[in-house]
C-alpha positions as CSV (number, residue, x, y, z in Angstrom):
1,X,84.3,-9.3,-52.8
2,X,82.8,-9.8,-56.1
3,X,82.4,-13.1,-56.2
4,X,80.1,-12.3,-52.7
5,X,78.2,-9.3,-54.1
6,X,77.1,-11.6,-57.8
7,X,76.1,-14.2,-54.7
8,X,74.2,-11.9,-52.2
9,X,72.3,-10.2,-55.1
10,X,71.6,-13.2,-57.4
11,X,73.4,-11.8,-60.2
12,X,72.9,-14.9,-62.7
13,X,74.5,-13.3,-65.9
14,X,77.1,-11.8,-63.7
15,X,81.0,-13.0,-63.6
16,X,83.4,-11.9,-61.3
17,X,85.7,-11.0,-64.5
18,X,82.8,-8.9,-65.6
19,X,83.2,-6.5,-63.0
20,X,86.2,-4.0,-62.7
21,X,87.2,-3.1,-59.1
22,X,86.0,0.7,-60.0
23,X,83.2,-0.2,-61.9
24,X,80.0,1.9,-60.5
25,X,77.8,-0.2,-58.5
26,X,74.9,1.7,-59.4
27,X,74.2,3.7,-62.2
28,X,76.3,2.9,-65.6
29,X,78.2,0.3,-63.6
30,X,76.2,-3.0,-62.6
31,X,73.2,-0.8,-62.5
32,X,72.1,-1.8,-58.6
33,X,69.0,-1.0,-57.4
34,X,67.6,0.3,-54.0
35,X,66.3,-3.1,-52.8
36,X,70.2,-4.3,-54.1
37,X,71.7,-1.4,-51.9
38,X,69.5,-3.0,-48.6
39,X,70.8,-6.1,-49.7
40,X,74.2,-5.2,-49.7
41,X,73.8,-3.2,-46.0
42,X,72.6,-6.6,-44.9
43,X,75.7,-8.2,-46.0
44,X,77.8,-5.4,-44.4
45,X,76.2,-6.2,-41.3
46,X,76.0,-9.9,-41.5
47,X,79.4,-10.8,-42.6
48,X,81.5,-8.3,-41.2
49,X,79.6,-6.6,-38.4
50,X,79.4,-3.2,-40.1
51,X,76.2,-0.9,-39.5
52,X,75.5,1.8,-41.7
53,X,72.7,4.1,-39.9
54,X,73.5,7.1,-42.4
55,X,72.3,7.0,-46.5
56,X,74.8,9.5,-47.5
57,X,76.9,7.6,-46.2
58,X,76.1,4.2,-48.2
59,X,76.6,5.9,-51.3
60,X,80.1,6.7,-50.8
61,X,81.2,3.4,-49.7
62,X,78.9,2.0,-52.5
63,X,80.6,3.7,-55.0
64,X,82.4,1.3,-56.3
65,X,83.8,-2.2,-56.1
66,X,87.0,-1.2,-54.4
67,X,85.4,1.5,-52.7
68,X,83.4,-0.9,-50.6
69,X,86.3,-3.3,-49.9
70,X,88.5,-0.5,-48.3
71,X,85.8,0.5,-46.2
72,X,85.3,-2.7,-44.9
73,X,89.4,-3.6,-44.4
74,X,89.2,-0.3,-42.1
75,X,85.3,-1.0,-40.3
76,X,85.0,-4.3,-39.8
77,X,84.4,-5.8,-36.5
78,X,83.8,-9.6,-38.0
């Protein structure tokens, strides 16, 4: 998962050992942007047929690394 988040965001100066599973993805964590949050519901969608039509609901599952990889384990489709 975070090896495909540093690859879908163009994270250059990003390692996978850089990020702890409950590292923040915005904020203090890896300090994601909006247009990185789109990005990331692209990938959702794309890779493991998962639509998110609610915001509030982004930011829970974008909470952290871990977070987002139980949410998809129990959503996806793909």
């Amino acid at each position: 998962m975070k090896a495909k988040i540093i690859e879908q965001l163009n994270l250059e100066d990003v390692s996978v050992a850089d990020i702890a599973d409950d590292d923040a993805l915005f904020g203090d964590g890896l300090a994601l942007d909006s247009i990185d949050a789109l990005e990331l519901i692209v990938m959702l969608d794309k890779d493991y047929g998962i639509r998110l039509s609610d915001p509030k609901e982004g930011r829970k599952i974008f909470e952290s690394v871990q977070v987002m990889a139980d949410y998809i384990v129990e959503h996806r489709t793909k």
